[in-house]
C-alpha positions in Angstrom: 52.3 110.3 109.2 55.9 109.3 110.2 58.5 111.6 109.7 60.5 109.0 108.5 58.9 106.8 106.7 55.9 106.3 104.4 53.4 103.7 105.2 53.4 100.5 102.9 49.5 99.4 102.4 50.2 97.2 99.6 52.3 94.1 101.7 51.3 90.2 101.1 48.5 89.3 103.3 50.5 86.7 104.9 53.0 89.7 106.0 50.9 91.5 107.3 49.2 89.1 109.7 52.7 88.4 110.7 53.5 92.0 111.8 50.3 90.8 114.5 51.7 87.4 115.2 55.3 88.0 116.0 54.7 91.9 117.4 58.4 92.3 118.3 61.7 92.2 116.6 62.8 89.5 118.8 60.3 87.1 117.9 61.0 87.3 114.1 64.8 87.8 113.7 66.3 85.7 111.4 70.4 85.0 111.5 72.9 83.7 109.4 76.5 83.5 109.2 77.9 85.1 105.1 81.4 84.1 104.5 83.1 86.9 102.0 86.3 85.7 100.4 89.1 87.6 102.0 91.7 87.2 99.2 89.6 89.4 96.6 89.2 92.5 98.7 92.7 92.8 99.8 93.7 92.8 96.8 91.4 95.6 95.3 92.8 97.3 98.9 96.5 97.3 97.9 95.5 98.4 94.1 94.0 101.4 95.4 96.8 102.2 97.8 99.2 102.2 94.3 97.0 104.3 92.9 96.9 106.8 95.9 93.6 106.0 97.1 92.9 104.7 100.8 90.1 102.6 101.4 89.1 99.9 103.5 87.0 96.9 104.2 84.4 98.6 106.1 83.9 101.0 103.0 83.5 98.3 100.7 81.2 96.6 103.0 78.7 99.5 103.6 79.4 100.7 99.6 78.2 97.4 99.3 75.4 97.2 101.0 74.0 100.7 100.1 74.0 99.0 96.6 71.9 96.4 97.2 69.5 98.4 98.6 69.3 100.3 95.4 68.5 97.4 93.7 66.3 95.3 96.6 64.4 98.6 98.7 62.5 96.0 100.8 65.3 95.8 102.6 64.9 99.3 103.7 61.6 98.9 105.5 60.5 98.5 108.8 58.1 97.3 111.0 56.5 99.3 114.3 52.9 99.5 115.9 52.4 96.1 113.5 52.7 98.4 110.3 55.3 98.2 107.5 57.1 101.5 106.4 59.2 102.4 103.7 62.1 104.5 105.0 63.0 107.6 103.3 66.5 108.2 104.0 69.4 106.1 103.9 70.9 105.7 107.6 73.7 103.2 109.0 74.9 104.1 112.4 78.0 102.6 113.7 80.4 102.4 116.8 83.3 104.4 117.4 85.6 104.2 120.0 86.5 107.4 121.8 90.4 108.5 121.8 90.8 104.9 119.8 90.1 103.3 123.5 88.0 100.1 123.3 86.0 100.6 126.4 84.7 104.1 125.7 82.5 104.3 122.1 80.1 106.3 121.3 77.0 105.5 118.5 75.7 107.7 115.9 74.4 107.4 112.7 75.9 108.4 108.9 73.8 109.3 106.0 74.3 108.2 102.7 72.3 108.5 98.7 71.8 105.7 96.6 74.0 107.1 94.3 76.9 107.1 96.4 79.9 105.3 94.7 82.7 103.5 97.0 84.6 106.4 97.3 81.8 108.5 98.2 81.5 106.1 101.3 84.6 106.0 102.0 84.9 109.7 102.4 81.7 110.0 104.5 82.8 107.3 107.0 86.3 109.2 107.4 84.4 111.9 108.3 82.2 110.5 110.9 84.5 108.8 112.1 87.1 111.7 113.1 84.1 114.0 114.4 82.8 111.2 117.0 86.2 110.2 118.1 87.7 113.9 118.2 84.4 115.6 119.5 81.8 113.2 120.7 80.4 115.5 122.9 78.4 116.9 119.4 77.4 114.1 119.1 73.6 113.9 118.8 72.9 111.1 120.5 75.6 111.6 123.7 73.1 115.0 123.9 70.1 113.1 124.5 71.5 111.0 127.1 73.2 113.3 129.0 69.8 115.6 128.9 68.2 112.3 130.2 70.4 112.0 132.7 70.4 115.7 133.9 67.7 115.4 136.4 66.4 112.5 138.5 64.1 109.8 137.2 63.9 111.3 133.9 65.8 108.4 131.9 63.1 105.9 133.1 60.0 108.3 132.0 61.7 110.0 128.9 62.5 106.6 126.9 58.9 105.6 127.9 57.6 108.8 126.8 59.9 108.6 123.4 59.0 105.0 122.8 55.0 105.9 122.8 55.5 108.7 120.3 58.1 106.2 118.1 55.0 103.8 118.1 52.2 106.0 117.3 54.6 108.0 114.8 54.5 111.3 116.7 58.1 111.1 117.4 59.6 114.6 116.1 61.9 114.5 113.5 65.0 116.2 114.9 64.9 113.1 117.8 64.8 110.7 115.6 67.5 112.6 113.2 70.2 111.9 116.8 68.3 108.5 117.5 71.3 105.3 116.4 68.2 103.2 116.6 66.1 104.8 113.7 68.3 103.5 110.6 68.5 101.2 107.6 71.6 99.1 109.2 73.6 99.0 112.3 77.1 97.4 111.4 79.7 96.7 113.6 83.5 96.2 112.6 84.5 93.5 115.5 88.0 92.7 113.9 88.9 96.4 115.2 89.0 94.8 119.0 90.0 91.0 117.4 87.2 89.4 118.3 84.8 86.7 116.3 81.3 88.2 114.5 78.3 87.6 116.8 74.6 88.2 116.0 73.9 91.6 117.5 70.5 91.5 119.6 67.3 93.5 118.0 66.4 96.8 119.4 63.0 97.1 119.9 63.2 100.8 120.5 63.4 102.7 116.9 63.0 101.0 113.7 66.5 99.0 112.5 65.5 95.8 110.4 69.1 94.8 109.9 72.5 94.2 111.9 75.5 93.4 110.5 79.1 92.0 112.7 81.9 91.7 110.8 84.6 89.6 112.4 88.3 88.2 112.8 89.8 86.5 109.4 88.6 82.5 109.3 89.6 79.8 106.7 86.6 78.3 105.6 86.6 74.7 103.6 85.7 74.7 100.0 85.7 72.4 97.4 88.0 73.5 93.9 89.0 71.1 91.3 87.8 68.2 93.3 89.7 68.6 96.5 89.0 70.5 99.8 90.8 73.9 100.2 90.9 76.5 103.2 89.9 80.1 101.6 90.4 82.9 104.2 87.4 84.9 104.7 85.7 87.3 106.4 82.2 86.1 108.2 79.7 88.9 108.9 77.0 87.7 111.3 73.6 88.8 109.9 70.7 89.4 111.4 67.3 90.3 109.8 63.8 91.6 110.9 62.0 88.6 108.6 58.6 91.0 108.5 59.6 93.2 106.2 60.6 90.3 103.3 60.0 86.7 102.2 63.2 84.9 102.5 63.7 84.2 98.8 64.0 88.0 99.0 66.4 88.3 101.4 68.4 85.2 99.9 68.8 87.4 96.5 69.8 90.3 98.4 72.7 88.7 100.0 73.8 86.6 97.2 74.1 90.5 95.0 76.2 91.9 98.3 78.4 88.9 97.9 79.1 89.7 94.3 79.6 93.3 95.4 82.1 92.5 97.6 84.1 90.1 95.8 84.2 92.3 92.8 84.2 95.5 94.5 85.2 98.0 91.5 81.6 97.9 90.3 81.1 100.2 93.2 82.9 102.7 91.5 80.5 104.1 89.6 76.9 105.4 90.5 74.1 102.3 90.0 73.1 102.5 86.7 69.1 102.3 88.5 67.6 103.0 92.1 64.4 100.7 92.2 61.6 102.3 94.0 59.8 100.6 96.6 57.2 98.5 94.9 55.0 98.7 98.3 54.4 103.0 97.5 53.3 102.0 93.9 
């Protein structure tokens, strides 16, 4: 049994022949581009600042998120050895950049509950953020590489050695506890170095389903009261492990993190239910 995950036995037939089909995360990513409406968030921002309170975007986006997932769990699954899982923690691992420098960053992961309001997130994020950028060096996974790297040849055998463990579910739990590649989410915040979202490649190694960019500020066209307007947003590239839900699923899951993040005081309380995974019943 996985130390992170429980096995779901109960998946659409179709789903599960498609874990065989398209074996690798590469072969059944699905991207897409999700404008959020800029206008709305910055103005919750400067509310909050009036009030005392410092947040930011990136707390609203993962506050966000961790909010759907309460309410769609699928989206916490993965896929490895062709077999779906239902995680049991809630892990998003993000860059930071050492010393504030944008060529030196170190990865690690954050753990959050579902019950976690906005500010909640916020506070946890402040945290990891000042302990990798002020002392990466405890950082969990910068450990594991430089033990890698220690002695000769080790790198090439140890990853291999880690990945047939990750794929047969023998992978020790403190491991995967450092691993940035056994999470719910990787997010990256690109408008810290000005530069557009992207679609961040899949990592085969570990078990992330999901990737979120978010990029510079764009004006996107929209139609109001009959004429075409330019409404800045913010685009956050997407990408998705399409095993581990139908579309339709992932379409609803979206379209409830848009309304999250254009309304973001409903994050300011605890969800009012956590749905179980419906794959355990």
């Amino acid at each position: 049994m996985r130390a992170d995950g429980k096995r779901v036995r109960n998946t659409d037939p179709m789903y599960t022949v498609a874990a065989h089909i398209m074996s690798k995360r590469v072969d059944s990513m699905n991207m897409i581009t999700i404008d959020i409406p800029y206008d709305p968030m910055q103005e919750y921002l400067n509310e909050k600042r009036k009030q005392g309170i410092n947040l930011s975007h990136m707390s609203i986006l993962v506050a966000a998120y961790l909010r759907t997932m309460a309410e769609y769990p699928e989206l916490n699954r993965f896929i490895i050895n062709c077999k779906a899982y239902a995680r049991k923690e809630l892990a998003i691992a993000m860059v930071v950049l050492k010393g504030g420098k944008a060529d030196n960053g170190t990865m690690s992961k954050m753990y959050f509950k579902a019950e976690d309001t906005i500010f909640d997130v916020h506070n946890k994020i402040e945290e990891y953020v000042v302990a990798n950028r002020e002392t990466p060096e405890k950082n969990g996974t910068e450990k594991i590489i430089k033990f890698l790297l220690s002695i000769p040849g080790l790198l090439r055998w140890g990853v291999r050695f880690f990945k047939l463990l990750d794929r047969y579910g023998l992978l020790p739990k403190f491991i995967i506890d450092m691993s940035p590649f056994h999470n719910s989410l990787v997010i990256s915040n690109l408008i810290s170095i000005r530069t557009n979202h992207i679609y961040h490649h899949c990592y085969e190694f570990g078990t992330t389903s999901v990737f979120i960019t978010m990029g510079n500020l764009r004006e996107v066209p929209k139609r109001k009261n009959g004429e075409i307007v330019f409404e800045r947003s913010i685009p956050l590239g997407v990408v998705m492990d399409e095993r581990i839900a139908s579309g339709s699923y992932f379409a609803m899951a979206f379209r409830k993190m848009k309304k999250y993040l254009k309304n973001p005081e409903l994050l300011e309380l605890p969800p009012e239910e956590v749905k179980p995974d419906p794959g355990l019943k």
